[in-house]
C-alpha positions in Angstrom: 0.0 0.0 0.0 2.9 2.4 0.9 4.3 1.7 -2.3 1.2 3.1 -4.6 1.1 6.0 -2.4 4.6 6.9 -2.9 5.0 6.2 -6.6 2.0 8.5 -6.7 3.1 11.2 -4.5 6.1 11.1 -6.6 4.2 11.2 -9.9 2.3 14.5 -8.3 5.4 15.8 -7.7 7.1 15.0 -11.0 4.1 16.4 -12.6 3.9 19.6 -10.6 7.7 20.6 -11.6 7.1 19.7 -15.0 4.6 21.8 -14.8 6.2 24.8 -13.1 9.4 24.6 -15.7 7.3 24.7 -18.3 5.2 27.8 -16.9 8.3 29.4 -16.6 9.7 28.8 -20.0 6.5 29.6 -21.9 6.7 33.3 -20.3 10.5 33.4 -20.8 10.1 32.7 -24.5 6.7 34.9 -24.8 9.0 38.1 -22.6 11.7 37.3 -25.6 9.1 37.7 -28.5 6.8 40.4 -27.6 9.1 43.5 -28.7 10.1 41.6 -32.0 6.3 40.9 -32.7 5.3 44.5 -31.7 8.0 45.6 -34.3 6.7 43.2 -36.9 3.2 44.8 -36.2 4.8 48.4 -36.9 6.7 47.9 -39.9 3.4 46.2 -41.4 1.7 49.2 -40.6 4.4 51.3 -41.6 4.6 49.5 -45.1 0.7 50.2 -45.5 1.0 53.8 -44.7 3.6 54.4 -47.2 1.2 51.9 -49.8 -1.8 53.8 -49.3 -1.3 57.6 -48.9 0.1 60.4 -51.8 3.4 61.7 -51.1 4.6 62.9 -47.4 7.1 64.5 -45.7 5.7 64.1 -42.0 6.0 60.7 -39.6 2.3 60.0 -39.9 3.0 57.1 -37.1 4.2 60.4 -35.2 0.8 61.6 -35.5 -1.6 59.6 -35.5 -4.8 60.3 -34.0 -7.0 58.2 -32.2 -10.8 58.8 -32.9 -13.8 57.6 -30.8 -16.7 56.9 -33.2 -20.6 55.2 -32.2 -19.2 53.0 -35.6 -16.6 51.1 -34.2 -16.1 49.7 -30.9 -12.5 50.8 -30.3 -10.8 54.0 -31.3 -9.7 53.8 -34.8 -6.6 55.1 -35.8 -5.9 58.0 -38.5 -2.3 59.1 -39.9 -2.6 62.3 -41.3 -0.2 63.0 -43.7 1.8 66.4 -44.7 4.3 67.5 -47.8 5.7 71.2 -47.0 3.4 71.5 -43.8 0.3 71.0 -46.6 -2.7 68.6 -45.6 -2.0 65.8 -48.6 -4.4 63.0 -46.8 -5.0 60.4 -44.4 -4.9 56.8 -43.7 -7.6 54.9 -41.7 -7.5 51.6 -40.2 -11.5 50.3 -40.1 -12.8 46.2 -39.9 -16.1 44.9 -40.4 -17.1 41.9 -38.6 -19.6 40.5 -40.8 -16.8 38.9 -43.7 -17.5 35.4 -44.1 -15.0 34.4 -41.6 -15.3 36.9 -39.2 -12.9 40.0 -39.2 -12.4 42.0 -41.9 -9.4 44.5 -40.9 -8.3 47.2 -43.8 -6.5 50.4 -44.2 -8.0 53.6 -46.6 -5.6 55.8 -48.1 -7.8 59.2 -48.4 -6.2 61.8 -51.0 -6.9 65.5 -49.3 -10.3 65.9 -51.4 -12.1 62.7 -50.2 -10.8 60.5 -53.5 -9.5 56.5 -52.5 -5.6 57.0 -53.4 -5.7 53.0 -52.0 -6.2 50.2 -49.9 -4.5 47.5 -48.3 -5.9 44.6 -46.7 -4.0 44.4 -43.0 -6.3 41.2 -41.5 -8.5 38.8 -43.2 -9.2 34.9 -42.1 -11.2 34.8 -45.9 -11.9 31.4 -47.8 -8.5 30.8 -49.7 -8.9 31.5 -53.4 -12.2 33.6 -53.0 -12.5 35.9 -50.6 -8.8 36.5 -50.2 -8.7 37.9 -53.6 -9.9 41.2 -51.9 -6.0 41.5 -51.8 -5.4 40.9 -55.4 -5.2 44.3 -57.7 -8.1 43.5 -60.0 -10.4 44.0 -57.2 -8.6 46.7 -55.6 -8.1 49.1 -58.3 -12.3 49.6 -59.0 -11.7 51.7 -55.6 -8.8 53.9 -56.3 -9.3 57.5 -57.4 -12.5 57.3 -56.5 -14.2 59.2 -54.0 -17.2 57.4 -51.5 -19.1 61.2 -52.1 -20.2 59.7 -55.3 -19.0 56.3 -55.7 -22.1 54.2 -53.9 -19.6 51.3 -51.7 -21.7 48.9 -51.8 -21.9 46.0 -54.1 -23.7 45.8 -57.4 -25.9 43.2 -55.5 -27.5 45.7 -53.2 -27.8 48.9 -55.9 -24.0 50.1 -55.4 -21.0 50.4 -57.6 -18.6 47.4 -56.2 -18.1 44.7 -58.5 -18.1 41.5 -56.0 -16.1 39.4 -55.9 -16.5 36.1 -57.7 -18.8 33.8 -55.3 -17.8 35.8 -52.4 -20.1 38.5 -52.0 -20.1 38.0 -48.1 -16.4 38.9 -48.2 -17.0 42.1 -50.7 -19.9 43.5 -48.9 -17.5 43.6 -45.7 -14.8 44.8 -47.4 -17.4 47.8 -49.0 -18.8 48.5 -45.4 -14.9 49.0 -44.2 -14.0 51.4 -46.7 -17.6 52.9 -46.2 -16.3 53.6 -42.4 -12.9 54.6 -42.6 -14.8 57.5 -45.1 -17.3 58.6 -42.6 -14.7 58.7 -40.1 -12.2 60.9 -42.8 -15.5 63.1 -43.5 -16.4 63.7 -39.8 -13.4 64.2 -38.5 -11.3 65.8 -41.6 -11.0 69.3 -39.8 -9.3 67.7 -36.8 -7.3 65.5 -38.7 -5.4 67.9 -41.2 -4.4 70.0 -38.4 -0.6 70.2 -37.8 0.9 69.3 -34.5 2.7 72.9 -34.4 
């Protein structure tokens, strides 16, 4: 009897220190990869700035400017942008939740009038080979240069101006409703935004 109670006393106890080392080493590693990851996260968003907005001389990152809207749950996150102390645009991170898979995450390029200068996709969980394609440059380029004032964002489906994509509608019409907000949020918010730090 004394025997099974001390093969499994010792069992709890090998257990428990497995346990504990591993604890240990899963926050070691995770302390060692946060400040690569969070740098990862910057440069990605760094790269989509300079992808989506015209031509700037400011840090945008610098100066971004964190807006509290009834359309989004969270602040969402404008970088104006500035050549010679001039207003040239802004980028806007929006999402939609409705995609097919869930989270729809983009960034809007806005030229100083209102026009799309572009997007970039910065999160999407999509079906591969159909809704991912919201990435690919024949769907993207139906929004550049033009401006949400007069360009309906919605797809051709429901009376707007976005050709879908190919038998992923669900995937277009939250990638429509994203660009849609990041607009309404430029519109709104446009006189705060273009204003200098100085």
């Amino acid at each position: 009897m004394s025997k099974k109670e001390s093969t499994f006393l010792s069992m709890v106890v090998s257990l428990l220190l497995i346990t504990l080392i591993s604890g240990f080493a899963l926050g070691f590693v995770n302390d060692l990869t946060i400040e690569p990851k969070a740098k990862a996260k910057l440069a990605k968003k760094v790269n989509a700035i300079k992808l989506v907005l015209p031509e700037f001389d400011n840090n945008p990152v610098e100066d971004v400017k964190k807006i509290k809207t009834a359309l989004a749950k969270d602040s969402i996150e404008v970088y104006p942008a500035f050549k010679n102390d001039q207003f040239v645009g802004a980028a806007v991170i929006s999402y939609s939740d409705k995609g097919f898979s869930g989270l729809v995450k983009i960034m809007v390029g806005f030229k100083a009038d209102g026009a799309i200068k572009n997007i970039a996709v910065l999160e999407q969980k999509e079906t591969p080979g159909l809704g991912t394609k919201m990435k690919d440059e024949s769907f993207l380029k139906q929004f550049r240069d033009k401006n949400p004032a007069t360009f309906k964002l919605k797809v051709k489906k429901d009376g707007g101006e976005v050709d879908a994509l190919t038998g992923a509608t669900i995937s277009s019409r939250a990638f429509s409703e994203s660009t849609k907000m990041a607009y309404d949020i430029f519109v709104k918010n446009l006189e705060a935004i273009n204003k200098t730090k100085h």
